[in-house]
C-alpha positions as CSV (number, residue, x, y, z in Angstrom):
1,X,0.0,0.0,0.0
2,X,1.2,4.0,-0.3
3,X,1.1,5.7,2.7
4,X,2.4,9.3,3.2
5,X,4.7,9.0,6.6
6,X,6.2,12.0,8.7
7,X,9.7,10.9,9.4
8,X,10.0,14.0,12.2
9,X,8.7,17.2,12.3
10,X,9.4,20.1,10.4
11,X,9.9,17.8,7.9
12,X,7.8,16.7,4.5
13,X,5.5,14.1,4.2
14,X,7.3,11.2,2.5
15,X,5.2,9.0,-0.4
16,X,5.8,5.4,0.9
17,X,5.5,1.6,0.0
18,X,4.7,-0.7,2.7
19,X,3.1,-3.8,3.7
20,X,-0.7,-3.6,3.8
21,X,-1.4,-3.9,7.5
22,X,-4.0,-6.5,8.9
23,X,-6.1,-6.5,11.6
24,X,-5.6,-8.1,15.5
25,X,-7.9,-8.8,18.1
26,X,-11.3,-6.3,18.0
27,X,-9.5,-4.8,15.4
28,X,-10.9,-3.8,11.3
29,X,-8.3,-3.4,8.3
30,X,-10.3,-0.4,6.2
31,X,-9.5,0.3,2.4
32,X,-9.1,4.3,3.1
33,X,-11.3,6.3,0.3
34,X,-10.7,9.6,1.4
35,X,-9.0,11.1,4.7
36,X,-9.7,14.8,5.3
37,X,-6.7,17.3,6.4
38,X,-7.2,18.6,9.9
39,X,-5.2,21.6,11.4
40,X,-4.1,19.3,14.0
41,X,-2.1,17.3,11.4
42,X,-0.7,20.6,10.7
43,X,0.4,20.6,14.6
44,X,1.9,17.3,14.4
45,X,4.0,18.0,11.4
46,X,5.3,21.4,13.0
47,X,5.9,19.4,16.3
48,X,3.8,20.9,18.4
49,X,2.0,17.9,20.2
50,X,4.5,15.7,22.2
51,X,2.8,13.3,22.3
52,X,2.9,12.4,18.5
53,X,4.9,9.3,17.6
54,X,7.7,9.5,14.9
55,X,7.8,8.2,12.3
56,X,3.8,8.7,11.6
57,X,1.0,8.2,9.1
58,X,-1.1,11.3,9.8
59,X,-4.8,11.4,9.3
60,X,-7.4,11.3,11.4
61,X,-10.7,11.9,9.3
62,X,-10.8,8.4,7.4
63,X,-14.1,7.0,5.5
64,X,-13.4,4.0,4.3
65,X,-14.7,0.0,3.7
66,X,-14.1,-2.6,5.8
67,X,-11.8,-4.5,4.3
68,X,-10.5,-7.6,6.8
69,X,-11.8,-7.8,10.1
70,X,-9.8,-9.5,13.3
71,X,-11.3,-11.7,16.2
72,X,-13.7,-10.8,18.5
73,X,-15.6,-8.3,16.1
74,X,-19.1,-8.4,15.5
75,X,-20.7,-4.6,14.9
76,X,-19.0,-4.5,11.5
77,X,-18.6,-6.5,8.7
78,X,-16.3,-6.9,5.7
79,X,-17.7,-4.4,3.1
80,X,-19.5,-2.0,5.4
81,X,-18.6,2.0,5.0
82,X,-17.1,3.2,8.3
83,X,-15.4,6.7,9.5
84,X,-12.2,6.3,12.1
85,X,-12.0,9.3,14.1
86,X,-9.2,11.3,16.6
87,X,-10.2,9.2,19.2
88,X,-8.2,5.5,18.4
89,X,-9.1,4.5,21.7
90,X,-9.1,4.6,25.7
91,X,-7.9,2.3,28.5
92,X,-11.4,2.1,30.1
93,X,-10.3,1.7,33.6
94,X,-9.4,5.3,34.5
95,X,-11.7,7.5,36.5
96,X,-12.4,9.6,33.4
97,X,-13.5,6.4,31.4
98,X,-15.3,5.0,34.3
99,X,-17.3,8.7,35.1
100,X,-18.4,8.3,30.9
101,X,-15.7,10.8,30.2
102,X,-13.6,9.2,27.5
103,X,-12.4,12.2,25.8
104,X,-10.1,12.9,29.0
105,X,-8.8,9.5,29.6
106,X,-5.0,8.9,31.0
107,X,-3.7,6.3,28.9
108,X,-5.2,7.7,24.9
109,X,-4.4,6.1,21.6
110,X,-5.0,9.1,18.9
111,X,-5.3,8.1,15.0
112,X,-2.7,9.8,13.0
113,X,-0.8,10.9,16.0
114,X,0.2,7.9,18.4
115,X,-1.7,5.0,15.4
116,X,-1.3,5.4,11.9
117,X,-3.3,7.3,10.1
118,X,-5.3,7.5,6.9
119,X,-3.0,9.2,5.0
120,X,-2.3,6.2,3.0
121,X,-4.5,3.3,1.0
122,X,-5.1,1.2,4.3
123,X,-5.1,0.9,8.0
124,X,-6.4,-0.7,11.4
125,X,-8.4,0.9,13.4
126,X,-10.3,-0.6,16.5
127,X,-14.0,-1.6,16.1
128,X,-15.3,-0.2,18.7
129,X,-13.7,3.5,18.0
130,X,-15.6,3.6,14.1
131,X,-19.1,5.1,13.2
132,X,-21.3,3.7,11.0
133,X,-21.8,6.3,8.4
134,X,-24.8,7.6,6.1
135,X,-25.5,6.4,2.5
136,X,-26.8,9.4,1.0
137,X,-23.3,11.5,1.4
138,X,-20.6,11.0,-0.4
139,X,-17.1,9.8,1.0
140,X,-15.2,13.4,0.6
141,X,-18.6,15.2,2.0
142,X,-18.4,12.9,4.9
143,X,-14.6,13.2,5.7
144,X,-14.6,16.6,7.6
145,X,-17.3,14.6,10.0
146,X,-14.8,13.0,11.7
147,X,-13.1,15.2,13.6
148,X,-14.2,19.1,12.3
149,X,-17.5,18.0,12.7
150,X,-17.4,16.4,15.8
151,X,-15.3,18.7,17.4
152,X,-17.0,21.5,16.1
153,X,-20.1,19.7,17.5
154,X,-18.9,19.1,21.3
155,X,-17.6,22.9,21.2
156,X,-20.7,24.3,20.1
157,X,-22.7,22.4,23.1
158,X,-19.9,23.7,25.2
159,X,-21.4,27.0,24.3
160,X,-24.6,25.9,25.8
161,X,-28.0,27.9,24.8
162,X,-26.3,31.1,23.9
163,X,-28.3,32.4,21.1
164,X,-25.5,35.1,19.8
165,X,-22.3,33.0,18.9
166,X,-18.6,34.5,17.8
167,X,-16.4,31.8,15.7
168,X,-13.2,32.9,15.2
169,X,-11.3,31.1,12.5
170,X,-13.7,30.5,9.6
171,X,-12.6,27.1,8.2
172,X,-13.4,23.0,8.5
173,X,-14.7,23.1,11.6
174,X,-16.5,26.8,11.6
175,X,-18.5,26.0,8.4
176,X,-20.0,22.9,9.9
177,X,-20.9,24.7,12.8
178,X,-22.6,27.3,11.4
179,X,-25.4,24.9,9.5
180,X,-25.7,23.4,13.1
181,X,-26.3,26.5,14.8
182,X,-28.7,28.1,11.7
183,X,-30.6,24.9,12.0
184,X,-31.1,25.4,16.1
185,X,-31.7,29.2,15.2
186,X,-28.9,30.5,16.8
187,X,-27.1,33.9,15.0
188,X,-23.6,33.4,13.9
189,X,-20.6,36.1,13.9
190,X,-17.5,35.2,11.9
191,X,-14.3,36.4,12.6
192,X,-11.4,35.6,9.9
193,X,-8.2,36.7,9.3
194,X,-8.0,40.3,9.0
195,X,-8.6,41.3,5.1
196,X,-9.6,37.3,4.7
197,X,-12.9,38.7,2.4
198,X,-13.3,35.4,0.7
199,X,-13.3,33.4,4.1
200,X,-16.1,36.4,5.2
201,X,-18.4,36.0,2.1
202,X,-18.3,32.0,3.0
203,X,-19.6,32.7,5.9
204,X,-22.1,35.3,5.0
205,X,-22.6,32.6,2.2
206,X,-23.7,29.7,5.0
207,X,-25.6,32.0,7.5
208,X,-23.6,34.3,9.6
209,X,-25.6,37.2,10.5
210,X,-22.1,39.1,10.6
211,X,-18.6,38.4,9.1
212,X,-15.3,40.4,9.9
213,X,-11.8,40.5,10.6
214,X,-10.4,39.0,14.0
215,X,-9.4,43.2,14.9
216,X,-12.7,44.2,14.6
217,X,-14.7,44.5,17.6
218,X,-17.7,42.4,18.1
219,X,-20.8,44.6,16.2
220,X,-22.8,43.2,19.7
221,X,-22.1,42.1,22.7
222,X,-22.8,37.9,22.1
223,X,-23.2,35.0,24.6
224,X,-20.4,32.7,23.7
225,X,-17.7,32.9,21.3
226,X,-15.8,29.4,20.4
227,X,-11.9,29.9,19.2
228,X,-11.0,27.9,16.5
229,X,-7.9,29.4,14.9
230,X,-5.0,28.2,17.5
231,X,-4.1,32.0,18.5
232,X,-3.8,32.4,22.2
233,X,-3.9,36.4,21.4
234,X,-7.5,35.7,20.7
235,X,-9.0,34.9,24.4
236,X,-8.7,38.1,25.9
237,X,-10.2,39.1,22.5
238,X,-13.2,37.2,22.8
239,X,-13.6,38.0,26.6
240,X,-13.9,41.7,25.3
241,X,-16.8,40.4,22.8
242,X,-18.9,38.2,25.0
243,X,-21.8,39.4,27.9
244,X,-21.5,39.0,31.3
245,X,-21.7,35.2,32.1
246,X,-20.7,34.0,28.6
247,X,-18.5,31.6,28.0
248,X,-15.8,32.1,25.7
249,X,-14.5,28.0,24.6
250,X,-11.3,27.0,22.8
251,X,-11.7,24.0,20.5
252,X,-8.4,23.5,19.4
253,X,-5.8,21.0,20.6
254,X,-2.9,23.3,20.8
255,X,-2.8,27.1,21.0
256,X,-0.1,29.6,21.3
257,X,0.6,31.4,24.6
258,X,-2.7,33.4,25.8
259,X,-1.2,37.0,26.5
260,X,-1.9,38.3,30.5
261,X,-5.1,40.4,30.0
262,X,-7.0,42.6,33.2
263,X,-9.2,40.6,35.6
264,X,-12.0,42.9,34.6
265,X,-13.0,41.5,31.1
266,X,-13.2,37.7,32.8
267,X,-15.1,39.3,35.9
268,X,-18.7,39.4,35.6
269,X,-18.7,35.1,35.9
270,X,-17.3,35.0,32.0
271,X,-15.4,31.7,31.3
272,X,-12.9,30.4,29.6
273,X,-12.7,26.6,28.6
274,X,-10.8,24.1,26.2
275,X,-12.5,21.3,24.4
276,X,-10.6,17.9,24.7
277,X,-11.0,15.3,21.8
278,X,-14.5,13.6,21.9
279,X,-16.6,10.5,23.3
280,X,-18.3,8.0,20.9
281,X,-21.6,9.4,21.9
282,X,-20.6,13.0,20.6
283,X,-19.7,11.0,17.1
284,X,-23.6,9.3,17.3
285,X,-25.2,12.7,18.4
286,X,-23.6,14.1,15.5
287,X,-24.0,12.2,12.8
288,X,-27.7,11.6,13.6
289,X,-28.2,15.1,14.0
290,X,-26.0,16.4,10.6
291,X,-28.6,14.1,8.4
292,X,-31.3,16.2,9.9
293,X,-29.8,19.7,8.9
294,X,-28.6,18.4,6.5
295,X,-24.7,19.3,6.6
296,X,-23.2,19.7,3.5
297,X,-19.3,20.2,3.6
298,X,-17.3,22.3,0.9
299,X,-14.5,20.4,0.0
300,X,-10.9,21.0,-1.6
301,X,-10.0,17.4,-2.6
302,X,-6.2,16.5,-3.6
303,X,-4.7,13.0,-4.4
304,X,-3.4,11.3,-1.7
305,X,0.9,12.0,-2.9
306,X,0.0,15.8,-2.6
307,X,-0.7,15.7,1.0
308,X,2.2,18.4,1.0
309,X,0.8,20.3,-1.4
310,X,-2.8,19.9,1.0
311,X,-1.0,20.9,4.0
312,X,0.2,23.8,2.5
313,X,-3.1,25.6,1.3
314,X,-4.5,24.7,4.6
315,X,-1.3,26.4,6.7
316,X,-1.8,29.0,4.2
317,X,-5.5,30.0,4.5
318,X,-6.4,28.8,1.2
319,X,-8.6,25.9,1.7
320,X,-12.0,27.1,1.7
321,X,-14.1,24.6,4.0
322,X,-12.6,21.3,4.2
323,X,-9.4,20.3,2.5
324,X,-9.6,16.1,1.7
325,X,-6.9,13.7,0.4
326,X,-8.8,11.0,-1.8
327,X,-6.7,7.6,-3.0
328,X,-8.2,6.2,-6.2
């Protein structure tokens, strides 16, 4: 099979043969159709999650068939269209596993960043970690489910009821949540990279009440504002744009060092919270509930040996929606 491995970071993907990779205990060997490009590959190339294992296959937003399945698994079959998400799975023993909070458990196994990926024509994934998918999308559309989606999912309820909702950073992630939150008739507010006009008329283009640069004040005061660029500049920024007892929530993995801002913008009971990976039951909420909507994703697809090339539009700001490596 091809696979595109990191060697370390800061370095480029390399286009690779290797032995196609079969399936252990609870285990399902998938034939990858299409893997969507994340900005937390983008973190793992630049180094920025220790945790990450070198060499890697990166990719963590794989729809694919069942292709071989090991002992012990019975919810799938060979043949059947599954996604593989972040979440590779958990040790469920710790107290966070036990308490039904899986996204925080100690001992992790992350797709793409401590497994293989789906970068590549094939991989193993554990049975228990997959979602059945829907029929009537296709595999590119469904891609960005797996981990913009579902994280832009979990961060949006982390935002509660607010009505009047700030995303800053208008890309994967920020264009599925905005059909979620049209659908539940909330108001969205985009905030792009300064100048970024064509990231603002997408916006505009899938609902947002508002669309602006990140320097521009809020043109209300809003309930919650979720951060989805990885700019640590950006909290005190938010806390400036959100009411008193709003809640401002950072969905990203990794961030740059939040600046020391004046106890009086957090005053007022404001709050400031991070979003960690997901549960499977975020991954069922979701998909049942993007059918409804429906979500349609805008996708930039690229074959799977220009993963650089991928990368690089996305790092760039050029991707508009969801960037998607395909393999035929």
């Amino acid at each position: 099979m091809r696979a595109m491995v990191l060697r370390s970071p800061w370095t480029a993907l390399e286009l690779t043969d290797r032995d196609d990779p079969h399936p252990g205990r609870g285990q399902v060997a998938v034939r990858v159709h299409a893997c969507g490009v994340c900005r937390t590959d983008l973190h793992i190339v630049d180094g920025e999650l220790p945790q990450a294992r070198s060499p890697i296959v990166p990719g963590h937003e794989i729809v694919g068939t069942v292709a071989e399945v090991g002992d012990a698994v019975t919810a799938v079959a060979v043949g059947d269209r599954i996604g593989v998400p972040w979440l590779g799975s958990t040790c469920g023993v710790c107290r966070y596993c036990r308490a039904g909070q899986e996204n925080l458990c100690d001992a992790p196994q992350f797709t793409g960043c401590t497994i293989d990926g789906g970068f590549a024509d094939r991989v193993v994934a554990d049975s228990r970690y997959c979602f059945r998918l829907p029929d009537s999308f296709s595999d590119i559309e469904l891609a960005p489910w797996l981990c913009a989606g579902l994280i832009g999912y979990r961060s949006l309820r982390k935002a509660g009821d607010a009505r009047r909702v700030g995303i800053y950073g208008f890309g994967a992630a920020a264009h599925i949540i905005a059909q979620i939150a049209r659908y539940e008739g909330r108001d969205i507010y985009a905030f792009t990279r300064p100048g970024d006009s064509s990231a603002q008329v997408f916006a505009r283009r899938l609902g947002a009440v508002w669309a602006g640069g990140s320097d521009e004040p809020a043109p209300e005061a809003l309930d919650a504002a979720i951060l989805l660029a990885p700019v640590g500049a950006l909290v005190p920024k938010a806390l400036r744009d959100i009411l008193k007892g709003g809640v401002v929530v950072c969905g990203g993995i990794h961030m740059s060092d939040i600046p020391q801002f004046p106890y009086d913008i957090l005053w007022g009971e404001r709050r400031v919270c991070s979003v960690a990976n997901l549960t499977r039951q975020d991954g069922r909420d979701f998909i049942e509930l993007a059918q409804k909507v429906p979500i349609r994703t805008t996708v930039s697809p690229f074959p799977l040996a220009r993963a650089n090339e991928a990368l690089a539009a996305l790092r760039d700001g050029l991707v508009s929606g969801a960037a998607v490596l395909t393999m035929t």
